[in-house]
C-alpha positions as MATLAB code, in Angstrom:
seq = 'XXXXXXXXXXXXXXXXXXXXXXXXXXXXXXXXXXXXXXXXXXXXXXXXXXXXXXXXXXXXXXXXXXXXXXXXXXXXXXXXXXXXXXXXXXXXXXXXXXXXXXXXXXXXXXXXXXXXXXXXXXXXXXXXXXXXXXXXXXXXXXXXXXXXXXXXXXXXXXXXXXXXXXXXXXXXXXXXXXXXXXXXXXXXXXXXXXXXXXXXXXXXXXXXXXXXXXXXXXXXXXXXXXXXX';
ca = [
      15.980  127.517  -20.050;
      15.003  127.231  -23.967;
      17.826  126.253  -25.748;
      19.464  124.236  -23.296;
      16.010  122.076  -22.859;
      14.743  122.014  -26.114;
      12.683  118.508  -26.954;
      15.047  116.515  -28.601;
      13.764  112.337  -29.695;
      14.354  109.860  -27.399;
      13.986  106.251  -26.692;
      11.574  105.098  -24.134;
      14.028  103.205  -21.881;
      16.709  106.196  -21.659;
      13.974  109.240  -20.795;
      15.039  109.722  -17.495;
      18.705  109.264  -18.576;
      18.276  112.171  -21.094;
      16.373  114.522  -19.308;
      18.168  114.326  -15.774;
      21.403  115.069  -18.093;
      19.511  118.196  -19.700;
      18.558  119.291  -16.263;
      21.717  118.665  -14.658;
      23.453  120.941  -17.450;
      21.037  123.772  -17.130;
      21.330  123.925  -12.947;
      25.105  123.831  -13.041;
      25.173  126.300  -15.878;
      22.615  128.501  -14.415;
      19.963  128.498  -16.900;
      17.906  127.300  -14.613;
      18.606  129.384  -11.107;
      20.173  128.649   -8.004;
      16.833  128.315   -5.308;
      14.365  128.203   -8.071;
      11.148  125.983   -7.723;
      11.187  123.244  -10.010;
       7.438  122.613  -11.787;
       6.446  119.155  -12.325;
       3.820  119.927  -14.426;
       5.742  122.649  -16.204;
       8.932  120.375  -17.213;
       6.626  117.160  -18.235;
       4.900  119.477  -20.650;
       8.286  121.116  -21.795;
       9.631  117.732  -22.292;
       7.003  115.974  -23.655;
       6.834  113.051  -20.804;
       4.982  111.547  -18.903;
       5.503  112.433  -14.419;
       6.606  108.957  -13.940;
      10.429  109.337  -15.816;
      10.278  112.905  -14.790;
       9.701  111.858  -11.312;
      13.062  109.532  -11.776;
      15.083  111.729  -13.464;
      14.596  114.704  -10.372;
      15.529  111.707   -7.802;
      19.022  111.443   -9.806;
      19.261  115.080   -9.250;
      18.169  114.983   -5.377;
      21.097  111.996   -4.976;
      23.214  113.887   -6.471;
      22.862  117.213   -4.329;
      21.695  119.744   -7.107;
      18.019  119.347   -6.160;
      16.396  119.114   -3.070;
      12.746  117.906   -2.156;
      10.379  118.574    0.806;
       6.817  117.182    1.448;
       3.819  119.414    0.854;
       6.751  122.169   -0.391;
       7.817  120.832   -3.724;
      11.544  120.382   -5.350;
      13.761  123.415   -5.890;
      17.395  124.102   -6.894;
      19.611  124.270   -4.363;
      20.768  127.574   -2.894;
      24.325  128.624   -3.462;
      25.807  129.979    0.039;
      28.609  130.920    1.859;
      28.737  127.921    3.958;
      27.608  125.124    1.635;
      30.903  126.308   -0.421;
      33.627  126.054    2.441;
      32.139  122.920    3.468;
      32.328  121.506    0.039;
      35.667  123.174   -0.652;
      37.422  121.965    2.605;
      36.014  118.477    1.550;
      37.618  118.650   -1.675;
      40.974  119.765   -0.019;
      41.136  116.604    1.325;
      39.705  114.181   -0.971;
      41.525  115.717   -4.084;
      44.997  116.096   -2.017;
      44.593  112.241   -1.315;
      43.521  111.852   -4.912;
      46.478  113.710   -6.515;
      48.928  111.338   -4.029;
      47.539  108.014   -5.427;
      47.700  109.478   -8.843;
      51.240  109.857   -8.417;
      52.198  106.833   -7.647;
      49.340  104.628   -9.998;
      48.952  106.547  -13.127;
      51.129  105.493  -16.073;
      53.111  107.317  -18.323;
      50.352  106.920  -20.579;
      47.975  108.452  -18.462;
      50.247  111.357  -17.680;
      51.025  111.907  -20.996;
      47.125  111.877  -21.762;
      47.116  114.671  -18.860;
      49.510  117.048  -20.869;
      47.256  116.927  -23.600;
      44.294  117.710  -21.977;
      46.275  120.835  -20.362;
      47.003  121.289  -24.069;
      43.312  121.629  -25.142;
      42.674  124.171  -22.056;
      45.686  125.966  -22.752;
      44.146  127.245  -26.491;
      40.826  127.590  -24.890;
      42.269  130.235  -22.251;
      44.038  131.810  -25.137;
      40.718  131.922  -27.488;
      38.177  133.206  -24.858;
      40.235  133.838  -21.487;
      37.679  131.209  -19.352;
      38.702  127.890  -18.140;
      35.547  125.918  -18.356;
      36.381  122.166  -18.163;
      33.787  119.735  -19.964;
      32.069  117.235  -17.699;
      34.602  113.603  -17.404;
      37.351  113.224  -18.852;
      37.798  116.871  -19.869;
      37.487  117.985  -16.506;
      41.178  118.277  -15.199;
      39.933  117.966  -11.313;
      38.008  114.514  -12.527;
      40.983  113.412  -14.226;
      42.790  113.104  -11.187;
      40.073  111.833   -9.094;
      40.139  108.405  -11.781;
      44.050  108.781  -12.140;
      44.107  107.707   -7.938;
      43.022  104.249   -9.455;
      40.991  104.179   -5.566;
      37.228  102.998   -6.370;
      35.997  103.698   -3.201;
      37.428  107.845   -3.401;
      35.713  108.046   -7.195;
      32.843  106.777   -6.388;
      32.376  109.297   -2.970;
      33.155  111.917   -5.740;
      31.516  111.037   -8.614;
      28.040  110.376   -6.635;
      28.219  112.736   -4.208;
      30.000  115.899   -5.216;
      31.333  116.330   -8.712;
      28.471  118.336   -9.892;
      27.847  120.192   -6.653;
      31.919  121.273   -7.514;
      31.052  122.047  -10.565;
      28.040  123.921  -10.227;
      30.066  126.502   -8.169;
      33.405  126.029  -10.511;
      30.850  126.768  -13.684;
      29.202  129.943  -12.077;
      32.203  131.435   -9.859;
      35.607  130.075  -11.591;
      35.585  129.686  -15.049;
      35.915  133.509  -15.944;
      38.100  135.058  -13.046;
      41.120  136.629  -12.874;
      42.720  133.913  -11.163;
      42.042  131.436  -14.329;
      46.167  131.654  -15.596;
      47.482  131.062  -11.899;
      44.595  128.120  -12.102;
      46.210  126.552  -15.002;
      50.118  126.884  -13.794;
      48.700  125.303  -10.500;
      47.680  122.632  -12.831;
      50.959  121.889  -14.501;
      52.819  121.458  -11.408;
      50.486  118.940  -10.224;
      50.953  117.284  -13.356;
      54.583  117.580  -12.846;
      54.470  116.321   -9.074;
      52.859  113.501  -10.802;
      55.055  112.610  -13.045;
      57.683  112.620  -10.480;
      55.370  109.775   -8.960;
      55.909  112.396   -5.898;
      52.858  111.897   -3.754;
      53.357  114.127   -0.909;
      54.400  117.099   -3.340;
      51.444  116.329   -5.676;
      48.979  116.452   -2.388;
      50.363  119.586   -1.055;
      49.792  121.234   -4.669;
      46.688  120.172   -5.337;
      45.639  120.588   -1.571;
      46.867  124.305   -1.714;
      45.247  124.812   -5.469;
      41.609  124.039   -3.830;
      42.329  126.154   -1.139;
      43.192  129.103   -3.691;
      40.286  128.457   -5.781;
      38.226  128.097   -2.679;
      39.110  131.877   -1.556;
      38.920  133.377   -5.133;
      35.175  131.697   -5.451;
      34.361  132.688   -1.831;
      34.985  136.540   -3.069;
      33.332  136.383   -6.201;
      29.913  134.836   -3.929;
      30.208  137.330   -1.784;
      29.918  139.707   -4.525;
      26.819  138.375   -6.166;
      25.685  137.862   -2.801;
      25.303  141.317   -2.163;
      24.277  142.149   -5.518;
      21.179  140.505   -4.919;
      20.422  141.243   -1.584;
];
């Protein structure tokens, strides 16, 4: 967890700020594991603080699903499972289809065209390294979409209760997979749909894409699933 939580100067008001974004990078990218305790004592030294913006910076990760506390047991990572993926997965079936329809008939030809780049961007970074990890925001495709519905009520349920759940199984499970080139064709035609402002063919894509990604992830769990056992 070194590199990826080494003690950088900050200002007193934005503490918390910084080191619940350090955290929340090193849980989703697996620096620090799935299930492992998190140490109070341990990260306040490592970080320099004091417990109190410590303390409010783990509460940011506990709303936000990648941490979760008990009395008299302490705070650890959440466990990656079988069931906590489908659940999230058939979630984001849903929500993203819906998304993907609004986005199709509110985002502008500016914000389409701003989509084609992005796919741009992704398309030399599967050609350079053969992953398709998506930046947090606005260089996440998936999140994109989600702001391209224009609906505030559907990006806030995502951005507050899910995104980095998604992306803490996307990170570990999808980026690297064989299914990353069918990923980003899946992509284009939702783009496509979209620019078609055709809602119900821009839900059905994206609705089936999830529920693609959603098998190929399920596999690759089960495999380090039984790796560790």
């Amino acid at each position: 967890m070194t590199e990826a939580l080494e003690n950088e100067p900050v200002i007193a008001s934005t503490i918390a700020d910084t080191v619940c974004s350090k955290l929340q990078s090193a849980i989703v990218e697996g620096i620090i594991p799935a299930g492992s305790k998190i140490s109070e004592p341990a990260l306040a030294n490592e970080f320099g603080i004091s417990r109190g913006p410590l303390r409010e910076a783990l509460s940011r990760l506990e709303a936000c699903n990648l941490i979760e506390r008990k009395p008299n047991v302490g705070a650890r990572v959440v466990t990656l499972t079988r069931q906590h993926l489908v659940e999230i997965y058939l979630i984001r079936e849903s929500l993203e289809g819906l998304a993907a329809r609004q986005a199709a008939e509110n985002m502008s030809d500016k914000d389409i065209n701003e989509l084609d780049a992005l796919l741009e961007k992704h398309q030399q970074q599967i050609k350079q390294d053969q992953s398709y990890y998506q930046k947090e925001g606005d260089m996440d495709f998936h999140f994109r979409i989600i702001k391209g519905s224009k609906n505030s009520h559907l990006i806030d349920m995502f951005s507050n209760d899910l995104y980095h759940l998604i992306r803490l199984y996307r990170y570990q499970f999808g980026m690297v997979s064989k299914r990353v080139p069918r990923a980003f064709v899946e992509h284009g035609q939702i783009v496509d749909a979209i620019r078609q402002h055709d809602g119900e063919l821009a839900q059905f894509l994206m609705s089936r894409h999830i529920r693609s990604s959603r098998i190929n992830v399920e596999k690759m769990l089960d495999e380090h699933l039984a790796i560790t056992d």
